[in-house]
GUTISE-666720 format. One record per residue (C-alpha): x, y, z negated. Coordinates in steps of 0.25 Angstrom, whole numbers, plus 5000, padded with zeros to 4 digits. Layout:
XYZ/...
***
This chain:
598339605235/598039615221/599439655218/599339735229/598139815224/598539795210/599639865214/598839975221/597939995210/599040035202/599640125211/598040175212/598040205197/599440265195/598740355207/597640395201/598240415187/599140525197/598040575202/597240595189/598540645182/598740745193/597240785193/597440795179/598540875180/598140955193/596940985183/597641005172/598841095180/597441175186/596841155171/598141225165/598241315178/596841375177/597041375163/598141465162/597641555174/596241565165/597141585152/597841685159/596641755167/595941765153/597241825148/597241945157/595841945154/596041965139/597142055141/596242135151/595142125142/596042185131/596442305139/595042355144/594742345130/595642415123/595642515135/594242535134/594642565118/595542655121/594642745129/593542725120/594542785109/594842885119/593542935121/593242935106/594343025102/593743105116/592243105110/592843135096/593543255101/592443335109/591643295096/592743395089/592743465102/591143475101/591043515087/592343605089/591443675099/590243685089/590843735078/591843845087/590843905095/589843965084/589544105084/589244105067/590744045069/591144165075/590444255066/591144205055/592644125059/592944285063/592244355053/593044395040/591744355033/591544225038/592444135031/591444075024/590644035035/591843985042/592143895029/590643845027/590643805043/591943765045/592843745035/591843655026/591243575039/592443495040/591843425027/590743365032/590843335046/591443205055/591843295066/592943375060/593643365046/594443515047/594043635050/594943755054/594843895058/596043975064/596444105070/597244135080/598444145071/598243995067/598044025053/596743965047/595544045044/594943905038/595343755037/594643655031/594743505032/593543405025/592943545020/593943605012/595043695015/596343655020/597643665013/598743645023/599243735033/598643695046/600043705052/600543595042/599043515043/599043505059/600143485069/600543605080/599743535089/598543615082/598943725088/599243685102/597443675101/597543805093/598243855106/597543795118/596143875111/596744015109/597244005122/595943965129/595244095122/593644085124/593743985135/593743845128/594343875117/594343725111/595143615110/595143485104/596443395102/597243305091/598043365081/598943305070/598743345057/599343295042/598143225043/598443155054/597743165068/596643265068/595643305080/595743455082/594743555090/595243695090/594243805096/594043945096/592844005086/592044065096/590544095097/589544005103/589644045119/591244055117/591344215115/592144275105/592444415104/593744395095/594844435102/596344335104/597044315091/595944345082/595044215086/594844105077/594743945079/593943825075/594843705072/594143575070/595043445065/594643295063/595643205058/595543065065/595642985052/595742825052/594242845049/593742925060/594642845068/593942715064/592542785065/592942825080/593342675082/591942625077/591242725085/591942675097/592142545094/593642545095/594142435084/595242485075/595442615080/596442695073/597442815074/598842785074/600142855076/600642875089/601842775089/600742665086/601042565095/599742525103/599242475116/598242535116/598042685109/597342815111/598442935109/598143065100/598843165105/599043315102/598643435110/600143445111/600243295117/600943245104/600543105100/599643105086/599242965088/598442855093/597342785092/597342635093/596342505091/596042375088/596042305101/595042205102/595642125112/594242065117/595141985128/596041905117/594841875111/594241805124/595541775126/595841685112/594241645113/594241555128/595841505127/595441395118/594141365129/595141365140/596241275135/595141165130/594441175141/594541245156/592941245159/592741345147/593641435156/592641485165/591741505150/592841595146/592841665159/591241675157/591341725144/592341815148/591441875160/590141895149/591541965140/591942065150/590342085155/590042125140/591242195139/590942275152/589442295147/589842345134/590942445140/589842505151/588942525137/589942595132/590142665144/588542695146/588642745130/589642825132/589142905144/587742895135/588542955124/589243065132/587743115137/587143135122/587043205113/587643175099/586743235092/585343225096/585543105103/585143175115/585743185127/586643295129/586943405139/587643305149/586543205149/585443305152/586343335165/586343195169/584843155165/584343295172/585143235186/584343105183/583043175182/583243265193/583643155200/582443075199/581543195200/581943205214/581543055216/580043065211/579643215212/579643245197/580143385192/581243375181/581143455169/581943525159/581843595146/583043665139/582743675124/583543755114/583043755099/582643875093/583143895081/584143805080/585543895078/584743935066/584543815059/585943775063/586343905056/585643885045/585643755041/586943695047/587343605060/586743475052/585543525051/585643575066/586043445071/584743385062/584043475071/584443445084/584243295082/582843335077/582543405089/583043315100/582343185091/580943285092/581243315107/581443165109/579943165107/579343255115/580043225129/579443145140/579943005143/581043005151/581543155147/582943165145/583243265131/584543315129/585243395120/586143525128/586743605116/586743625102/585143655102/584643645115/583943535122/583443475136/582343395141/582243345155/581243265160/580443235174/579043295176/577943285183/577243405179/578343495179/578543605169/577143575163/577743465156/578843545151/578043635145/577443545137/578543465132/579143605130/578043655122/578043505115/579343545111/579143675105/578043625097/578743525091/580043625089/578943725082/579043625070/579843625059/580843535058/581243445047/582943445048/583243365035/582643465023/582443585032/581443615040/581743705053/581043765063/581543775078/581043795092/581543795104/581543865118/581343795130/581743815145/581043725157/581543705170/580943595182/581643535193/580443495204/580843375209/582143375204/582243485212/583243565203/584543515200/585043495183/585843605183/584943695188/583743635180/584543655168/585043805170/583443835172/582943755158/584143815152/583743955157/582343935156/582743885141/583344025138/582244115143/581244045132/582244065121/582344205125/580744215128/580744185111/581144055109/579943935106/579743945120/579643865132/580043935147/579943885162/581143905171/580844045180/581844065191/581844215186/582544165174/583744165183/583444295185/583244335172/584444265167/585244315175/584844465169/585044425157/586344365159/586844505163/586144575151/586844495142/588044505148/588044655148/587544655135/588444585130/589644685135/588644805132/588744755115/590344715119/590644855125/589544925115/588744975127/587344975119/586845105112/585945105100/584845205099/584145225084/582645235081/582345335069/581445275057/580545395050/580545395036/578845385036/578845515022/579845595026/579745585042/581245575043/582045475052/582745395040/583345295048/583545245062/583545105070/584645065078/584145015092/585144955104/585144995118/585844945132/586045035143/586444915150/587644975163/586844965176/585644915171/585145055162/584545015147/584144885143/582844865133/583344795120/582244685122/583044655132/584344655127/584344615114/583444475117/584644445126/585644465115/584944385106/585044255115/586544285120/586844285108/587344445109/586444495097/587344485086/588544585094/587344675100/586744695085/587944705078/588244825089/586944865085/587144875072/588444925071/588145065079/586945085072/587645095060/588745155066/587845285071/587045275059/588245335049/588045455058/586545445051/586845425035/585445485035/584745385041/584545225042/585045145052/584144985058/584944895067/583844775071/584444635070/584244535078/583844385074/585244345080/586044435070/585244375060/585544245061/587044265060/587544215046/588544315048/587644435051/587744505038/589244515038/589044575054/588244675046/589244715034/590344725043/589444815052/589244905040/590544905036/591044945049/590145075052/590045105037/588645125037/587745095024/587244965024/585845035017/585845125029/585445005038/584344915042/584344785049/583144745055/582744605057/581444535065/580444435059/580844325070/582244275064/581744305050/580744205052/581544085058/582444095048/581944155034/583144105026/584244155034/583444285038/583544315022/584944265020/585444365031/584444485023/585144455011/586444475016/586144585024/585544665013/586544645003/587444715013/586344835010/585744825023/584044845023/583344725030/582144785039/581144675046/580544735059/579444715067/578744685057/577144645059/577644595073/577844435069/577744335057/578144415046/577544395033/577644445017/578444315015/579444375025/579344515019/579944455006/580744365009/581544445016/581644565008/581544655020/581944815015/580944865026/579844815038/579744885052/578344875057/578344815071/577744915080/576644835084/575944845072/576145005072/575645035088/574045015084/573945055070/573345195076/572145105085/572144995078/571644955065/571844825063/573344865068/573344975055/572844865046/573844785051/574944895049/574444935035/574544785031/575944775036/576444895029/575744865017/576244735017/577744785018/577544895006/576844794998/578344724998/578944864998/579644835010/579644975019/578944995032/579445045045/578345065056/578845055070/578445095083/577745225079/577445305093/576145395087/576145495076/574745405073/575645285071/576445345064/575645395054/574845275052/575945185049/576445295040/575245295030/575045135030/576445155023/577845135032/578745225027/579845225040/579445245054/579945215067/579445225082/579445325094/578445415089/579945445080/580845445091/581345325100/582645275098/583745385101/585145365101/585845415090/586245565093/584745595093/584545515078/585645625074/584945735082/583645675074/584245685060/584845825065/583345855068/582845805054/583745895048/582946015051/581546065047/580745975056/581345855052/581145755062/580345835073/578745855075/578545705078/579045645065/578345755056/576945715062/577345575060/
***
């Protein structure tokens, strides 16, 4: 028995030693087993990891190079669609201008380092790259495919006359945008053939490149020739398909990296397998976190504005739909105020686009202020702006940020060392309840908006349902107006000026008038405040101004004044309108007047002397009218160096009742001989009146008790007439 179970126990032994080594390796065959199936699971997950990372590169890449080229695109748009441009790209005297605005921008400036104008025969009217001109040949500088862009604008005419693309150059790979030079609302009226184009070039240069990567975060990135063998690459190609490059990256391989980090855990130790696959989870959480905030920045991103920081045109749509939305919910009405800065093209004229951009960023930082928690601001166009907000007490509360607002635009504004003054005009519409839709809530603040600005600007105006009305009208008046001065389908009636001595007609004033087809005449306060805002007064006063002298060489006799409007004024490029108008109808500049209102002169002192200067060296007199009827003061008066005064006729309508309105006269003629300036009374309808501001000294005279304004074969019949004994009739002897 003992041997027995001496024997058994070492059976027993040799059994469990079995067992233990086949445990062992059962656990080591499932140990090796697991291991290689974790091994290999965390391998496709590196590889995996790898590839959603470097693909998530590759459209970040993608939509940089897309965001950098509606930057090109945007600032493309900016600089294309300018009516100054216009004025001066096609005029044989706007080179200058052209160079100083183009040409010399591409030296300071990150968006573009070449500026090009061409015509339609290709050849350069300018080219400029980092500010100074260029010397090579823009056929030997850039590749054909210039020219496919070139093509693809002229062929597109005044519809979307743009286009962006790559282009190689000896410079290596340049962004390209190519646009037709055209005025602000895309009209042109120079024909096929003689048009001209904006070309606008960045270079993508190793440090752009690298800037664009640190932007983006893409490690590395760098531009490489197109036979650069990569796994992973963004291609640049030419608007004619041809490969120019492509851009590659530093993968950062976050998967090797977890990869190379847990293989040594997992080969010591199997438990630390299910830490790795821990650690792995918090990974990919954080990686999935940090790609929906670069999601959630990116949509953010897409609905603000650069430059104010304001939400943009986009984002007001979405957050109007929000507040509708909610207004529906709780009863609240929804409000919205359109604001366009008064002013502002002035100082952007002025003093340049930095100083504009200032600006903006001032305004929107003061707006920031003044609106009600929860009101959303954005930012529409170039110098307009929007408030939405819910209300309880309906438009009340709109009137009182609007007015809030105004007060606060009333002050002058510190903009680095200048001070300017701006103000703003402001629409208001109100959903009910959220009653009204966005679209329609926006058509009414934005409709609303225009009527204040054509009310007179600083102004704030409720949404009438007879502005649809009236919008309508004036929609058609502008449109016929428009083909009226196309077709030259206005007439020009002249007023006589009475020499105050001799009782003869010295001179004459040019007035415009519509005889509008189907409709019969149109009041010029009607017409002419339209053309102002549609931006229609500088072809109507150039129309005017051109017949009037042309029917005045008929008159070498007599003197001819042509009003200006603020409008005209405020083109850098007026003067030059001028001497080519003189120059084309021949007339001597001596022989004619311009006269100017108070209003512009007084926004804007400095540019309102500069364009007197330079319309008096031409030989032109400079007359300021209505004057008596605003602000006008002696500094104004010498500062401006005016050759002559026109009483407004509100001054001259009492001086036969009134005596403080004579005192009042007599001070202002006075006033104007004390500077040797002369006087021209206006709207003289008695003999009496007449008289009166006669002997308080105005020596030129003008109003219906004279004659009306007549067209221009009774001004010949009137000289006719003056010819004889009785010079110019009964009336103007007594006078």
């Amino acid at each position: 028995m003992p041997a027995f179970f001496g024997q058994k126990s070492q059976y027993s032994g040799i059994g469990r030693h079995t067992t233990v080594v086949g445990v062992l390796f059962s656990f080591a065959l499932i140990v090796a087993v697991v291991t290689v199936m974790v091994l290999t699971a965390l391998s496709h997950v590196a590889e995996n990891a790898n590839v959603l990372d470097d693909e998530r590169s590759r459209e970040t890449t993608t939509g940089a190079i897309k965001t950098v080229q509606e930057q090109l695109g945007a600032t493309l748009n900016d600089y294309s669609t300018w009516n100054d441009a216009v004025a001066n790209v096609y005029s044989a005297d706007g080179m200058a201008w052209t160079i100083d605005n183009y040409g010399e921008a591409s030296a300071d400036t990150p968006l573009f380092d070449m500026t090009i104008v061409i015509g339609d025969d290709k050849k350069p009217l300018i080219a400029y790259r980092n500010g100074q001109p260029m010397k090579e040949a823009l056929s030997d500088f850039f590749s054909p495919s210039l020219w496919a862009l070139f093509d693809s604008v002229k062929t597109a005419g005044l519809q979307s006359p743009e286009a962006v693309g790559f282009v190689g150059t000896k410079r290596g790979v340049a962004m390209v945008g190519l646009a037709l030079v055209r005025g602000k609302f895309g009209t042109l009226d120079v024909p096929a053939g003689q048009r001209r184009y904006l070309i606008l070039v960045r270079h993508l240069t190793d440090k752009k490149i690298a800037a664009l990567g640190e932007t983006y975060l893409i490690p590395g990135l760098k531009l490489v020739p197109s036979t650069y063998d990569a796994q992973y690459s963004v291609a640049i190609n030419d608007a004619a398909g041809r490969a120019l490059g492509k851009l590659v990256w530093v993968s950062r391989s976050p998967g090797d990296i977890g990869y190379a980090q847990v293989w040594p855990m997992v080969v010591k130790a199997l438990g630390l397998v299910g830490l790795f696959f821990a650690v792995l989870l918090v990974i990919g959480w954080l990686a999935g976190r940090r790609l929906k905030a670069e999601e959630i920045s990116a949509r953010e991103d897409a609905l603000r504005d650069r430059l104010s920081g304001l939400s943009n045109r986009e984002g007001l749509g979405f957050a109007v739909d929000e507040i509708v939305a909610e207004a529906t919910q709780t009863g609240k009405s929804v409000l919205l105020l359109y604001l366009d800065l008064d002013g502002f093209k002035e100082v952007n004229d002025s003093y340049g686009h930095g100083t504009g951009d200032q600006l903006i960023r001032a305004v929107a930082a003061g707006l920031r202020m003044l609106i009600p928690e929860g009101a959303v601001l954005a930012r529409i166009g170039g110098d307009e702006f929007a408030i939405a907000f819910l209300s309880d007490g309906g438009n009340a509360d709109a009137l009182q940020l609007s007015e809030q607002i105004l007060d606060f635009l009333a002050e002058p504004l510190e903009i680095g060392r200048r001070v300017v003054v701006v103000g703003a005009s402001i629409g208001i519409a109100m959903s009910a309840a959220g009653a009204i839709g966005r679209e329609e809530l926006v058509r009414r603040a934005d409709l609303a908006m225009y009527k204040a600005k054509e009310a007179g600007r600083a102004r704030m105006t409720l949404y009438d349902p007879l502005m649809d009305a009236d919008r309508e009208e004036r929609n058609a008046l502008e449109l016929d107006l428009r083909t009226a001065i196309d077709t030259g389908d206005l007439t020009l009636v002249y007023q006589p000026l009475i020499d105050a001595s001799t009782h003869e007609m010295y001179g004459v004033e040019a007035l415009v008038r519509w005889n509008r087809p189907g409709h019969g005449p149109v009041s010029p306060e009607i017409f002419i405040p339209i053309a102002e805002t549609s931006g229609l007064i500088e072809a109507l006063g150039l129309f005017v101004l051109r017949k009037a002298c042309e029917t005045a060489k008929q008159w070498p006799e007599l003197r001819v004044a042509v009003n200006v409007s603020p409008g005209q004024f405020r083109n850098p490029a007026f003067a030059d309108y001028v001497r080519y108008v003189l120059k084309q109808t021949g007339i001597e500049a001596e022989r004619v007047t311009l006269e100017i209102t108070e209003g512009y002169m007084i926004q804007n002192p400095q540019r309102t002397r500069q364009s007197i200067e330079r319309l008096k060296t031409l030989g032109l007199k400079i007359a300021l009218d209505d004057f008596g009827s605003g602000f006008s003061s002696i500094g104004y008066l010498r500062q401006f160096g005016f050759d002559r005064i026109k009483i407004d006729r509100s001054l001259v309508q009492g001086v036969t009742e009134s005596d403080s309105q004579r005192e009042m006269l007599q001070a202002t003629v006075a006033l104007a001989r004390s500077l040797n300036i002369p006087v021209t009374a206006e709207g003289i309808e008695t003999e009496e009146q007449a008289l009166a501001v006669r002997l308080f000294g105005c020596d030129s005279l003008q109003g219906f008790f004279f004659s009306k304004p007549v067209p221009a074969d009774r001004i010949t019949e009137m000289l006719e007439e003056g010819r004889r004994p009785d010079r110019l009739g009964r009336a103007t002897s007594a006078a």
